[in-house]
C-alpha angles and dihedrals in degrees: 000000000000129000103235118214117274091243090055088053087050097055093046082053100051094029083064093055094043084053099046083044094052095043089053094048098048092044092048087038085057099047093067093049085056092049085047085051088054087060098262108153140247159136125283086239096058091063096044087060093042089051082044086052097048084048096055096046089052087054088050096048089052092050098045082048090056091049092050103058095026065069111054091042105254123149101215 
């Protein structure tokens, strides 16, 4: 078994976070674009900042991802 750096730990630790908060973006992001889809209105605006949302949990699901594994000392 081999002692990874402090730093590798680091980023398994906070690549972990960034992917729990982006789950929990894109999930709660698209929970708003289903109750839009049931006819609950409202304004344009409102979608463009739930689709923002969704975008930005899935960026933050890639980039937790690629901590994860820069971490855990794989090359892909």
């Amino acid at each position: 078994m081999e002692i990874q750096p402090p730093r590798r730990r680091a980023a398994q630790a906070i690549g972990v976070i960034v992917m729990i908060a982006g789950a929990i973006l894109l999930a709660t992001s698209l929970a708003f674009v289903f109750g839009l889809i049931l006819e609950r209105q409202r304004g344009g605006r409102g979608l463009l900042l739930d689709l923002a949302m969704g975008l930005l949990g899935v960026i933050l699901l890639i980039l937790g991802r690629r901590l994860l594994s820069w971490g855990s000392g794989d090359r892909n």
